[in-house]
GUVEXLO-689594 format. One record per residue: z negated, x negated, y negated of N, C-alpha, C, CB in turn; residue in one letter. Coordinates in steps of 0.02 Angstrom, whole numbers, plus 50000, padded with zeros to 5 digits. Each point is the difference from the previous one (the first is absolute). Glycine has a CB too. Layout:
<pts>
ZXYZXYZXYZXYA;...
</pts>
This chain:
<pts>
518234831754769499795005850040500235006449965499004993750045X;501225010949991500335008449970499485001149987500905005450056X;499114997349874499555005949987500325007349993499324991249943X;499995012350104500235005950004499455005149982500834995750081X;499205009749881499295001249977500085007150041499714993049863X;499595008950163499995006550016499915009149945499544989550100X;500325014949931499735001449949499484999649973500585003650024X;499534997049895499345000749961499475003250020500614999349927X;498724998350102499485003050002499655003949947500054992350071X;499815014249937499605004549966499194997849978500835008150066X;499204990649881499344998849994499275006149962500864987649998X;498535012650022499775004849980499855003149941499854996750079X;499954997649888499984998349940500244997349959499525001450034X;500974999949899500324998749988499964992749950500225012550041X;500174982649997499674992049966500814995949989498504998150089X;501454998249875500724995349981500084998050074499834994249863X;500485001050117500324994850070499484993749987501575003150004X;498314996449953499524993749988499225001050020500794997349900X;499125009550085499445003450022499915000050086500175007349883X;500584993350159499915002350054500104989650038500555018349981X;499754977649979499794992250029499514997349973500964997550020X;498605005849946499365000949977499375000750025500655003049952X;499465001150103499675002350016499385007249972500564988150041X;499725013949886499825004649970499864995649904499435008050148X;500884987049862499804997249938500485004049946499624987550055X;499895013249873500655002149949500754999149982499114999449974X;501055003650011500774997449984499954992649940500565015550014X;498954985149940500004995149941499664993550064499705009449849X;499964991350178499644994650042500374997850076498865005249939X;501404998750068500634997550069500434996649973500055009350069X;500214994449864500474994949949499674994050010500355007649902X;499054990350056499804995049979499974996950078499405003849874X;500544996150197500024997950061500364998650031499475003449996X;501245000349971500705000250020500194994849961500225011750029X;499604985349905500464995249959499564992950024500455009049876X;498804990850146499894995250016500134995350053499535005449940X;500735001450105499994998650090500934997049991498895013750081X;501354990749895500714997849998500484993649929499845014350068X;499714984849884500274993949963500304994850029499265002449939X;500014994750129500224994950003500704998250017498944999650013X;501165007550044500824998950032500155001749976500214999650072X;500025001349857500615001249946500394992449976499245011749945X;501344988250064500194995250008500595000349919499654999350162X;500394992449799500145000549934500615006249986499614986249991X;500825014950061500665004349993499765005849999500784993850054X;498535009249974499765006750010499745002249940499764998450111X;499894997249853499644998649954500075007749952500174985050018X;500575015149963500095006149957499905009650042500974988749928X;499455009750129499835004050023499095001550009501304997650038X;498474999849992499465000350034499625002249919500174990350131X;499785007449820499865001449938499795007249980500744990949987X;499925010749987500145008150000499735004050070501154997349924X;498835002250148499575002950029499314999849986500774998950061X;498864995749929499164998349967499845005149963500034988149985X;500455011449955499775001649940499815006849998500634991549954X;499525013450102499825005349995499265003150037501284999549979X;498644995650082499474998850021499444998549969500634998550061X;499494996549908499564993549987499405004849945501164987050009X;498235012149998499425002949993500035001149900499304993150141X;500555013049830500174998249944499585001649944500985000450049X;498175002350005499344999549962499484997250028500285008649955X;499154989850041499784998950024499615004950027500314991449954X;499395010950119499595004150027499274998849959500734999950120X;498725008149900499454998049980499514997050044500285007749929X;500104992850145499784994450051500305000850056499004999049962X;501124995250058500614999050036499685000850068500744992049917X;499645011350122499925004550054500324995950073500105011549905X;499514989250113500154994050093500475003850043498654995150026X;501635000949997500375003750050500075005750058500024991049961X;499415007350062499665004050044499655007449963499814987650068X;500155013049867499865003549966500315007049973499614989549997X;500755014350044500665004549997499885002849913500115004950159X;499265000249861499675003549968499994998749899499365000350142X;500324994449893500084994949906500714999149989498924990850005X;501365006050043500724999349975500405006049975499984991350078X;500075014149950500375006449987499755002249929500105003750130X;499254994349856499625002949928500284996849974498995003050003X;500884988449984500474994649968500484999949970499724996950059X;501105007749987500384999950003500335003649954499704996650089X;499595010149890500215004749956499894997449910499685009450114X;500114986149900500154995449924500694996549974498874997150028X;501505003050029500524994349994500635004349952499674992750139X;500355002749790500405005049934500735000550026499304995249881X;501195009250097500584998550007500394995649960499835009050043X;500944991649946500194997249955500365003249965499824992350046X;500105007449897500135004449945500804998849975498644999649965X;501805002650037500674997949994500244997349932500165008050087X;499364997749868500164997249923499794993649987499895010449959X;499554987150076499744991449994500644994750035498475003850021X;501815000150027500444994650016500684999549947499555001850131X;500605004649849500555000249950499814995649955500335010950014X;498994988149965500024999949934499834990049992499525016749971X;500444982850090499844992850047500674997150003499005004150083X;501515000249937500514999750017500644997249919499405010250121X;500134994649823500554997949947499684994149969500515011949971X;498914988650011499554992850003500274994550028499105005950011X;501054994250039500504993850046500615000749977499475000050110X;500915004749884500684998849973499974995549934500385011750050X;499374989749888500064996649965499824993450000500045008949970X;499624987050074499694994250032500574997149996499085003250073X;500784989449922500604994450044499744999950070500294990949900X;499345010450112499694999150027499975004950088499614995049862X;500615002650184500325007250036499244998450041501775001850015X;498065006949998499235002150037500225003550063499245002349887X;500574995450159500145002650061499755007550005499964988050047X;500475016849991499735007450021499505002350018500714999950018X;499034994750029499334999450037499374998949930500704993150133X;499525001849839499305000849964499975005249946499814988150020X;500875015949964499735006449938499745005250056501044999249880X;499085001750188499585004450051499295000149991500804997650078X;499174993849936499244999449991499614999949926500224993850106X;500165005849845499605001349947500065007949983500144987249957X;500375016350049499835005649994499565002450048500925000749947X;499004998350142499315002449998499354998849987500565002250047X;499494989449926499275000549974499795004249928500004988450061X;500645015149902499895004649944499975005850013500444994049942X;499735006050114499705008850012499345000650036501205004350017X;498414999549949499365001150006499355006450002500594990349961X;499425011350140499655004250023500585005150012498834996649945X;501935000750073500475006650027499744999450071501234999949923X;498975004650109499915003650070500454997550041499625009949960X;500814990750044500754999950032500544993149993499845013349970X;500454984150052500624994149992500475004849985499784989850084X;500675009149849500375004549974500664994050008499055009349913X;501334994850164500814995749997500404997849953500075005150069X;499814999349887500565001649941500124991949965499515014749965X;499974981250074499854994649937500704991950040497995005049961X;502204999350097500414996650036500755002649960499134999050125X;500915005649873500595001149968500394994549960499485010450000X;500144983649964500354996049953499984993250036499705006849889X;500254995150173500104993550045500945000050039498305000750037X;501784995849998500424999650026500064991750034500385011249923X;500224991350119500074994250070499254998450044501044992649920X;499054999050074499464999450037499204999849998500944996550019X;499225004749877499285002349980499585007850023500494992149899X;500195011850100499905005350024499715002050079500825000049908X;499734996350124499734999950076499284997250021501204998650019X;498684993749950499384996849999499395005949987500644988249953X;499425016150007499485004849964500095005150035499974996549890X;500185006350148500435007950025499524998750082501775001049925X;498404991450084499534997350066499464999650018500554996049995X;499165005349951499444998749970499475007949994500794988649933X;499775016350089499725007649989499585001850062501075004149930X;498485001650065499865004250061500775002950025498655003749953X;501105001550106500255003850011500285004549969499514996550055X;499785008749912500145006849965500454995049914498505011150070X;501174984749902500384995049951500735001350012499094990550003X;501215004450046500424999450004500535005650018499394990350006X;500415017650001500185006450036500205003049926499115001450125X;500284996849832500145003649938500324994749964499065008549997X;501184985950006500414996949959500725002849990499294990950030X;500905008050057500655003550019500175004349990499964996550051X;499365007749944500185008849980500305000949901498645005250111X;500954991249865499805000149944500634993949946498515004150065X;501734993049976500584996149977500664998650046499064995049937X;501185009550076500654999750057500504995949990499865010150018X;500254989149896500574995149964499904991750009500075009849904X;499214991950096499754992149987500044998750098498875000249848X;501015002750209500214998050039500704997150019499135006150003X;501164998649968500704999250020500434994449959499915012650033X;499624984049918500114996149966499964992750041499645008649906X;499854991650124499714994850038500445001350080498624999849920X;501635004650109500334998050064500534998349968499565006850091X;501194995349857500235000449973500074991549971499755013950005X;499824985349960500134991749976499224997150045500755001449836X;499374996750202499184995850029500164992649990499595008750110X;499874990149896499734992450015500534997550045498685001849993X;501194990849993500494997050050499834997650075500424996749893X;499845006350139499754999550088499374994650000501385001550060X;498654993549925499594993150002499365001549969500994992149990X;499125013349947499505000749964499545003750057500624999949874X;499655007150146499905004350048499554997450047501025004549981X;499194993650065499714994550051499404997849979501024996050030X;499084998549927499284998249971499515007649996500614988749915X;499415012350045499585005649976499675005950063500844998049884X;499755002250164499735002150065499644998150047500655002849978X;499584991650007499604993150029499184999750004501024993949947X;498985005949983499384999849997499455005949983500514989749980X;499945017150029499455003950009499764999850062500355006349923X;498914998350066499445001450066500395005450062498754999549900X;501105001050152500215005550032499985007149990499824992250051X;499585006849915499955007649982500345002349957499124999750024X;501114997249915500285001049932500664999450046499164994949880X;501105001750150500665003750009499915004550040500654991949982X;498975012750053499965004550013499775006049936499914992750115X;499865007949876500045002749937500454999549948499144999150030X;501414996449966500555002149982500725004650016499334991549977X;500545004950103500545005350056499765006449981500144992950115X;499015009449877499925007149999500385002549935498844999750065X;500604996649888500275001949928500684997449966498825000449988X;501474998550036500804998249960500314998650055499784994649887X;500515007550159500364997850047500805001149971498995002650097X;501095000249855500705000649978500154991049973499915016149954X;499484980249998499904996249980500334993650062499005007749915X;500594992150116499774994350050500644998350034498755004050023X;501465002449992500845003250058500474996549961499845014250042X;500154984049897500594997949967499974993249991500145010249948X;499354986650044499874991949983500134993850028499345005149969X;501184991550021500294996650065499614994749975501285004250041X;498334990950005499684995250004499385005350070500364991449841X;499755014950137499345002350067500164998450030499585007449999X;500044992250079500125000150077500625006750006498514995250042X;501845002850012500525006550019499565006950022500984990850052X;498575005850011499615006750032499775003149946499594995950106X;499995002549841499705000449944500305005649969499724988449996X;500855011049981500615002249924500345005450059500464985749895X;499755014050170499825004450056499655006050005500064991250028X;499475008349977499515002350024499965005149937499474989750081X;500305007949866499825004349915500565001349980499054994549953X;501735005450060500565002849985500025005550023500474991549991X;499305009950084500135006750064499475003749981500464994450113X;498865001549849499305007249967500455004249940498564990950002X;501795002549963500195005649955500485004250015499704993949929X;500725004350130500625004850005499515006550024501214990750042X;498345008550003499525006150022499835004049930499384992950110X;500245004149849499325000249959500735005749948498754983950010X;501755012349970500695004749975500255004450013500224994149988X;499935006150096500265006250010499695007250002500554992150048X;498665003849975499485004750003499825003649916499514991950119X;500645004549841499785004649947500625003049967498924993349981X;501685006250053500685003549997499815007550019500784989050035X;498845009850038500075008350038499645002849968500174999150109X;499254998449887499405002349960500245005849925499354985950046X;500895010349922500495004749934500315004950016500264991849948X;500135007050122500415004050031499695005350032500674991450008X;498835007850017499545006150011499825003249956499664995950070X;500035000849872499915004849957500395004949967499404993049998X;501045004950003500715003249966499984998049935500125010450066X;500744986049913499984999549927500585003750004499414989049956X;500925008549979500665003549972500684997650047499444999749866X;501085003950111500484998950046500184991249985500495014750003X;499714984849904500164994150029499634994150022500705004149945X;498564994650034499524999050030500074997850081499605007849905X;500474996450119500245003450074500464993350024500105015749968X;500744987249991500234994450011499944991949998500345009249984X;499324992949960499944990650008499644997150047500034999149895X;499325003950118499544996950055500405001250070498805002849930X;501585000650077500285001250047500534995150025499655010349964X;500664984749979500444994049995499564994750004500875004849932X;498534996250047499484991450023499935002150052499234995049913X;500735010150133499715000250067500674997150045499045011349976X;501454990950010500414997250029500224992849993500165010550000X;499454986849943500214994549963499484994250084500155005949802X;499314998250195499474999350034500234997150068499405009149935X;500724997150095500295000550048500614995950034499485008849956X;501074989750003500294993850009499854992850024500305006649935X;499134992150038499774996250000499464997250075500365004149869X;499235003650120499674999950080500444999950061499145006849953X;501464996350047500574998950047500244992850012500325011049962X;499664986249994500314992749987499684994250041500255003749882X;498895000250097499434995150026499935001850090499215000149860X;501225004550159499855002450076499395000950017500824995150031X;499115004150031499154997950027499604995050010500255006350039X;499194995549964499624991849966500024996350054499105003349915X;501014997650156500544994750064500745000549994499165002050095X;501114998749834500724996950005500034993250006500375008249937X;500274988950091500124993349997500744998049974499134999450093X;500984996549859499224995049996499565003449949500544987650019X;498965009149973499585006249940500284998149937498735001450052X;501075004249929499985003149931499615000249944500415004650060X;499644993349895499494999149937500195002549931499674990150056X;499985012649917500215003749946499814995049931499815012650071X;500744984349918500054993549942499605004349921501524992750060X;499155012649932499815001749925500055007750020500534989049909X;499195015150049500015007449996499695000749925499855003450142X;500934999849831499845003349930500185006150005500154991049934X;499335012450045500205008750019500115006349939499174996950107X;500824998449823500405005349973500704997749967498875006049981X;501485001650061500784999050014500364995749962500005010250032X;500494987249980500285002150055499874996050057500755004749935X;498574990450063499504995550028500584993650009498985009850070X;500584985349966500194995650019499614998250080500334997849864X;499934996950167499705000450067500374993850030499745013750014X;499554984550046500554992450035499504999650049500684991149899X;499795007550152499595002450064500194992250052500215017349987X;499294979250040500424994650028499665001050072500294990849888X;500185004050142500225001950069499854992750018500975010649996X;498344987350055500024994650007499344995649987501155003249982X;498514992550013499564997249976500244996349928499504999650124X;500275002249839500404995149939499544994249965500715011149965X;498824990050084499304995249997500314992750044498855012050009X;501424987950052500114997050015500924997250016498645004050013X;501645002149951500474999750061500594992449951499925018450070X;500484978049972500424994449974500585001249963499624994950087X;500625011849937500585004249947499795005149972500824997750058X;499355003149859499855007949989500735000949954498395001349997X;501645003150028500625007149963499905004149964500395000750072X;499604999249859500045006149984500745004849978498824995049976X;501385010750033500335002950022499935006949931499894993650147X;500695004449794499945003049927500765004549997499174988149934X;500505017350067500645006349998500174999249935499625009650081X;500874994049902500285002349927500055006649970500574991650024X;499985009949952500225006949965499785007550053501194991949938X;498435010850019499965006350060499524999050035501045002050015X;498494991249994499585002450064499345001249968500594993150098X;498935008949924499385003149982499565001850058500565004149904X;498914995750068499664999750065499695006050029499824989349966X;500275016849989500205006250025500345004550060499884996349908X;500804998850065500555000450058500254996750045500185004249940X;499594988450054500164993450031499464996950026500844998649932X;498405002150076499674994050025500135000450075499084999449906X;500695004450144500355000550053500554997650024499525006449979X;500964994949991500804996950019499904992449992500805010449950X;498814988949980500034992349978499584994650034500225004949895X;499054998350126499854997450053500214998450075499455003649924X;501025001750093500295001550060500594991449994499855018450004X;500334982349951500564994549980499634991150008500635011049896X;498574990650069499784993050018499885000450060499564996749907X;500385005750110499655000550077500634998250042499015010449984X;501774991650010500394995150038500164994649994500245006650015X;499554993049931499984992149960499484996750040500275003149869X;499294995350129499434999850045500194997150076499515010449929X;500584995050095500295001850068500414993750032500115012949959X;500684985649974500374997750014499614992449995500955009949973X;498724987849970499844994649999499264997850058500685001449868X;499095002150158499414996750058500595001050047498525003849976X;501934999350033500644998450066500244993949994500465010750006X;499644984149925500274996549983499704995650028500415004549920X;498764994250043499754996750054499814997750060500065002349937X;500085002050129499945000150055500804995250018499055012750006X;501494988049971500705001149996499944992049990500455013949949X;499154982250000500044994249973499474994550045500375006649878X;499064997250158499664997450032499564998149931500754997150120X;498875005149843499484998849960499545006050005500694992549925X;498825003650044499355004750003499745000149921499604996550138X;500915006749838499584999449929499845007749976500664988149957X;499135014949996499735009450003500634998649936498195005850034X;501955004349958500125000949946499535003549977500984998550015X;499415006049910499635006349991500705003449948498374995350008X;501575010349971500405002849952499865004749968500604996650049X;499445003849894499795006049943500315003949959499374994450001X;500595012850026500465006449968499915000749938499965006350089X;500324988149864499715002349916500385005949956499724987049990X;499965016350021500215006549926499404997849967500625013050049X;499404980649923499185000249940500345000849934499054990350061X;501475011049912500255002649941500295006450000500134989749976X;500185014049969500245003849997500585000549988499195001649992X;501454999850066500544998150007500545006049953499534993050127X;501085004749822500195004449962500485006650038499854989449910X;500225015650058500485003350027500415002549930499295003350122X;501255002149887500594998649944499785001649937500885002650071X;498425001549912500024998749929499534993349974500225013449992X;499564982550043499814995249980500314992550007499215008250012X;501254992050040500344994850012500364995249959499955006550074X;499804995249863500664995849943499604993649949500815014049979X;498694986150078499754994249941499494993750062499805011749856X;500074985850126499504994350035499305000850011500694993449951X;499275013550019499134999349962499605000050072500065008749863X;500204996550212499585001450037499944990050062500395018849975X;500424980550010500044992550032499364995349974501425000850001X;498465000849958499624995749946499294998650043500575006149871X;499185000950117499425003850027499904997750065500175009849935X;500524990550099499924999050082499864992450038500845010049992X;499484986049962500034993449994499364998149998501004999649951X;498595002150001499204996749991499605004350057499984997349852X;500095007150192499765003050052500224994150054500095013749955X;500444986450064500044994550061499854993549991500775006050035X;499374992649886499584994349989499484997650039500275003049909X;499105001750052499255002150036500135000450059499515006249922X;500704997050120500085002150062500104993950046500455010949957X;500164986050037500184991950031499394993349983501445003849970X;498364996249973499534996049985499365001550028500624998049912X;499205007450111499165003150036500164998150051499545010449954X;501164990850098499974996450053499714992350016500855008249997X;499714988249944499744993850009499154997349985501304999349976X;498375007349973499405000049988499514997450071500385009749903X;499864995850158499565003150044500054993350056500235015149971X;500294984150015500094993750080499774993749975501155004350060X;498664992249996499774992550019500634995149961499355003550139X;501014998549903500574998949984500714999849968499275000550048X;501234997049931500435003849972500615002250035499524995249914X;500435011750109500545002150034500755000249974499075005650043X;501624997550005500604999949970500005007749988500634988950055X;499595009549862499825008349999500855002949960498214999349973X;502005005150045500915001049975499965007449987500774990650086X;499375011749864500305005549984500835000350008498955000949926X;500695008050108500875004050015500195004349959499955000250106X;500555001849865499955002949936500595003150003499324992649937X;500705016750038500625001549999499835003749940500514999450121X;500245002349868500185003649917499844998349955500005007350025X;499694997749916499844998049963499004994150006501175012349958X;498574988150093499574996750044500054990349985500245012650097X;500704986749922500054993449993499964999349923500684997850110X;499675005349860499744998349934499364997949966500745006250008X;498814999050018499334999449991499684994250035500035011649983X;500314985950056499524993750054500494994249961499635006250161X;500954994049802500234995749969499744997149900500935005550116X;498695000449879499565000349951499584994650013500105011649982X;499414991450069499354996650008500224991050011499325012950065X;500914986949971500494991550025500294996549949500435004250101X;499644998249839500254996549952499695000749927500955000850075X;498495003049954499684997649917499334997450016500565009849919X;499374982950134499324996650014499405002749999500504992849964X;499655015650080499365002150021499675000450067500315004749915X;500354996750145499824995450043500404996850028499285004950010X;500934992850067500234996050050500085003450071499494991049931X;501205008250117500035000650036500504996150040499435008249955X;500484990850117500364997250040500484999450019499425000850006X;500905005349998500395005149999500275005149994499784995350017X;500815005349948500315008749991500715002550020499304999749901X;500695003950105500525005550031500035005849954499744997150121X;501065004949856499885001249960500635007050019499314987149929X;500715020250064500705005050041500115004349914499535003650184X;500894998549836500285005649947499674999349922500135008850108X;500134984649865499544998749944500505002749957499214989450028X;500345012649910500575003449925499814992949969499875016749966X;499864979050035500044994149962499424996049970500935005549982X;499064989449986499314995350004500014998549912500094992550152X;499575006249825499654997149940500244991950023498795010149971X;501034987550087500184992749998500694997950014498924998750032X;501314995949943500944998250006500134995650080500194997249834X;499295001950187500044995550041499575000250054500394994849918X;499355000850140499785000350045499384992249962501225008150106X;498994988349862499564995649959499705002249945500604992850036X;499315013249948499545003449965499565004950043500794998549905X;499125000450158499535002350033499494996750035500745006349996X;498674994749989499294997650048500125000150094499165006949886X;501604991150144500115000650054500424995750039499725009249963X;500024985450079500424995050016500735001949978499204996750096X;501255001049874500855003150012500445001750044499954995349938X;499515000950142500635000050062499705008950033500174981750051X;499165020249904499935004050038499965006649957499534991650084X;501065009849892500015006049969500775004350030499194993949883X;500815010850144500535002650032499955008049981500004990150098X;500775009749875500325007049984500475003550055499994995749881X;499685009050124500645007150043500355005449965499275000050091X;501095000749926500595004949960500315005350046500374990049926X;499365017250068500615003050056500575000849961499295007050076X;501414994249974500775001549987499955006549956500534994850119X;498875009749876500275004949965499265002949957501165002750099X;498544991749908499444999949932500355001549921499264989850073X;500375015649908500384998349936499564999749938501015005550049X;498554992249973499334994949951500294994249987498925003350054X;501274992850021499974992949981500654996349955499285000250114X;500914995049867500174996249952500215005849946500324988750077X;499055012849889500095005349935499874997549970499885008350014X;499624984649994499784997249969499555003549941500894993150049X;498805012949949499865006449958499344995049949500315013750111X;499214982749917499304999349981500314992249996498955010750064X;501434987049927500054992249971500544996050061498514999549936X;501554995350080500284995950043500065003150061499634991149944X;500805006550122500305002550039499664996450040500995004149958X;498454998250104499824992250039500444999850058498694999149973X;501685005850028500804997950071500404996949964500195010250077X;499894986449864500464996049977499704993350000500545008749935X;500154988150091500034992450021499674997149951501034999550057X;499035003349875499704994649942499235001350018500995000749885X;498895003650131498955001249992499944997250076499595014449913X;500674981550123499814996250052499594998750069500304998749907X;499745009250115499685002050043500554998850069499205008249909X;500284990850157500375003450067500125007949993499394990950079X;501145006649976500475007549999499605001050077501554998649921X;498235008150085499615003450063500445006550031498754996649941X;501595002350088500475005750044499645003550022500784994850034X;499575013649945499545006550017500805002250018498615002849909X;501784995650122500675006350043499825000450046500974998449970X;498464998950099500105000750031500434994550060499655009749914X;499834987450122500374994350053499555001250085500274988349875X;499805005950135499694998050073499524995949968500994999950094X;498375001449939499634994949986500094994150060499215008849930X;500714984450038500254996250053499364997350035501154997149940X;498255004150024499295000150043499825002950056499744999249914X;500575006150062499775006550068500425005750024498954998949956X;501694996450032500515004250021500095007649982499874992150080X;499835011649860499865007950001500554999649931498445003950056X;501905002949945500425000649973499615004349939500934997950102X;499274997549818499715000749949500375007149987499684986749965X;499905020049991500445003949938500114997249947499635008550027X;500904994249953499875000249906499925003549982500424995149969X;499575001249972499655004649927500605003149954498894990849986X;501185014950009500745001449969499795000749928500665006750102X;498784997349882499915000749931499274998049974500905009050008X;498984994449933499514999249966499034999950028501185005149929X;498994999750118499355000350038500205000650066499325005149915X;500954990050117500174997650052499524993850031501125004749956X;498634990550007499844993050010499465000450056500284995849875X;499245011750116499444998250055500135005050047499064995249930X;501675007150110500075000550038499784996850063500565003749922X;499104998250128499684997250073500624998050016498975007350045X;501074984949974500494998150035500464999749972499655002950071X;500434994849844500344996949982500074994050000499955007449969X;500504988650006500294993049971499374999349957501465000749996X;498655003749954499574998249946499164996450004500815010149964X;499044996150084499185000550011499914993650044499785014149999X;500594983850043499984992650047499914994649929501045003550130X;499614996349846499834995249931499585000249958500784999450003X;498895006049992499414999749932499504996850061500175012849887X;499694990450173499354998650058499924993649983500225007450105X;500314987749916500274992150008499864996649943500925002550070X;499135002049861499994996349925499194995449995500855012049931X;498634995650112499085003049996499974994350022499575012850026X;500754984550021499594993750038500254993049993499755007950084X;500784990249868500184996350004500414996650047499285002349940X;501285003550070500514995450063500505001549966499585000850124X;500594997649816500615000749949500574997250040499344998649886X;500754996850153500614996550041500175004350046499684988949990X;499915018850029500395005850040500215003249967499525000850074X;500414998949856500185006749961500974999250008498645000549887X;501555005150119500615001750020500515001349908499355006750153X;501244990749845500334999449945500575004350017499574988849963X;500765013150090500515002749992500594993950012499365009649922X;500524986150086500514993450015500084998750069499654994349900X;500845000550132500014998850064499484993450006501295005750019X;498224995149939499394993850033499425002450029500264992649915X;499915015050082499395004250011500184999950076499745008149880X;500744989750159500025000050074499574995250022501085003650006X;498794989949965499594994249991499425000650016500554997249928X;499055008250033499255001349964499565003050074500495004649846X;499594992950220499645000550047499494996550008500775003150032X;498694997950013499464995250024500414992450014499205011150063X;501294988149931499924993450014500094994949929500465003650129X;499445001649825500044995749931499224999649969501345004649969X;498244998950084499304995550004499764993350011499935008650028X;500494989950032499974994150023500284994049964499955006650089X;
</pts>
């Protein structure tokens, strides 16, 4: 079933999330209600996760009398006993365990440092700081509202640490899994930058708390801007707004079709962003669609979305064309940061970009029942980066397509995580990227063993419409090219239409279905 959360209800009084599925119970005693009610369905793989969420809950004095449910009044008094955690106890918990053979889980120096702090007022975040991944997330889940408001505020690095390197989709899932409704509502409020990025969430979900923060961002853009700062000041906020803005353009209106979902949004510059087109919950093909040199999502999400979107287009035509009923979907990824000429001379950002689509391709397969066909399209320096990820066993795909590449790290088409029959290179006549071979091996050379995918320009022999070409470098997602038919065809697996430039491509009609 979709989950879709509304907004956060205002509450009068100000109470955790545990407090409010509580029914007014303490935060230390909803804990203790929350770890009893939910153990049982923790299942052995959750085990760690689910851990590190407890441990911050989980009750860590005893009351001087424990207060009933129905009891608001007592509880709220109660509540004001509950110690924080003292950060120096966890440090000092923390080097204590280092010297150990002995390795101590995160979760339990939480909980022993708060049972050493004694008669603080307040939950002091700071004590999360020496967490990370899914210990981090487990515990972060585990916050109020106003908690989790001042974490973010109060540690921006350590967020960006955690969208940046997260948990692994599977982990994700779980852990979402088994929170309460409310607590993920109370996370959308309080961290929606958080939530928006985590692939294992629901789409509507990572949706939904991606578009608060693009609001919740821009809004405290103008806000500065009203006040007036300095000129350059000025400028810069004036480049996230547009950075902004790109982006809201990209997403159209919330009855575009097909819809629109806002995958990732990183918003300080030169951001990152991925916007998909499609159900990716359900759909049987997914595309994602990885620019190169020069693009940014400043200046390109729009265009780049505009580009999946004929992608898209072309492939649900395909289907009608083939007589199947299967969905796609496709996704505008700028989720890295693509080089331009003073950075272009090294691997470091390919690197970076590689473990982004990693994550990205693998949350898909996280989210579905099933395992869909999922193919990256990849141009410039882009293929490089999708030739990264494919060859150093981080993830897998079905298929790739691969235009105006400067060159691959891998020698071959058998050093990639990708069937071999289905990896196909395009080349325009007056590209002058391709066989530079600049970033390692040549994948248009016969030795690295790819199909050859014709972008001059033909007849399509499906539908009779007369293909463009692609003459140069940013030619390939021309509407109504050669090209864009062959990458469409790659998305879904009808590699036996893909067009070579040979006289067998007169062949490659509906009747080589049959």
């Amino acid at each position: 079933m979709t989950e879709v959360f509304p907004a956060p209800v205002e509450y009068e009084a100000p109470r955790s999330v545990q407090g409010q599925l509580y029914e007014g119970a303490p935060d230390f005693l909803a804990g203790l209600l929350f770890h009893r009610t939910t153990a049982s369905a923790v299942t052995a793989a959750d085990a760690p996760l689910a851990a590190a969420s407890l441990a911050v809950a989980a009750p860590v004095t005893a009351a001087p009398a424990a207060p009933t449910l129905d009891s608001v009044p007592a509880a709220a008094a109660a509540s004001d006993t509950a110690p924080a955690i003292d950060p120096a106890s966890v440090l000092r918990a923390r080097s204590s365990a280092s010297s150990s053979s002995a390795s101590v889980p995160s979760s339990v120096l939480i909980r022993d440092a708060a049972r050493g702090a004694r008669g603080a007022q307040a939950f002091d975040t700071s004590v999360l700081a020496g967490l990370k991944g899914h210990a981090l997330l487990g515990s972060v889940g585990m916050l109020s509202t106003a908690q989790l408001e001042a974490f973010v505020t109060e540690h921006p690095q350590k967020v960006r640490d955690l969208i940046r390197t997260p948990p692994a989709g599977s982990q994700v899932a779980s852990w979402w899994k088994n929170l309460p409704p409310a607590q993920k509502r109370t996370l959308v409020a309080g961290a929606p930058e958080i939530v928006g990025n985590l692939e294992g969430v629901p789409i509507p979900v990572r949706d939904g708390a991606n578009r608060r923060y693009l609001e919740e961002t821009k809004d405290a853009i103008l806000e500065r801007l009203d006040r007036g700062v300095g000129r350059g000041v000025q400028q810069t906020l004036l480049r996230d707004l547009r950075m902004l803005g790109q982006i809201e353009a990209a997403l159209g209106e919330r009855n575009a079709m097909p819809d629109r979902s806002l995958l990732t949004l990183d918003t300080k510059y030169p951001g990152r962003a991925a916007i998909a087109l499609g159900d990716l919950a359900t759909a049987d093909y997914v595309t994602f669609v990885v620019p190169g040199m020069f693009y940014s999502v400043t200046a390109h999400m729009r265009d780049w979305t505009d580009a999946a979107a004929r992608i898209y287009d072309e492939q649900a035509g395909f289907q009608g064309l083939f007589q199947e009923n299967h969905t796609v979907a496709t996704v505008a990824w700028i989720g890295y940061q693509a080089p331009h000429l003073m950075n272009i001379g090294t691997l470091d950002l390919a690197r970076q970009g590689a473990d982004y689509l990693s994550n990205a391709v693998d949350g898909v397969r996280t989210i579905q029942d099933t395992d869909p066909f999922v193919s990256v399209i990849a141009h410039s320096y882009g293929t490089t980066t999708t030739l990264l990820a494919l060859s150093d066993g981080s993830t897998r795909v079905d298929a790739l397509g691969l235009v105006g590449s400067p060159g691959s790290a891998a020698q071959s088409v058998d050093e990639l995580d990708v069937p071999a029959r289905n990896v196909y290179v395009g080349e325009a006549g007056m590209d002058p990227i391709v066989d530079s071979a600049f970033f390692g091996s040549d994948p248009g050379a016969a030795s690295f063993g790819a199909q050859k995918m014709s972008v001059a320009g033909s007849v399509d022999r499906l539908t009779s419409e007369v293909l463009n070409p692609s003459r140069g470098h940013n030619d390939y997602f021309t509407p109504g090219s050669e090209a864009m038919r062959n990458m469409a065809l790659i998305g879904i697996d009808k590699g036996r239409w893909v067009t070579d430039g040979t006289p067998d491509d007169a062949e490659k009609t509906l009747a080589l279905a049959r």
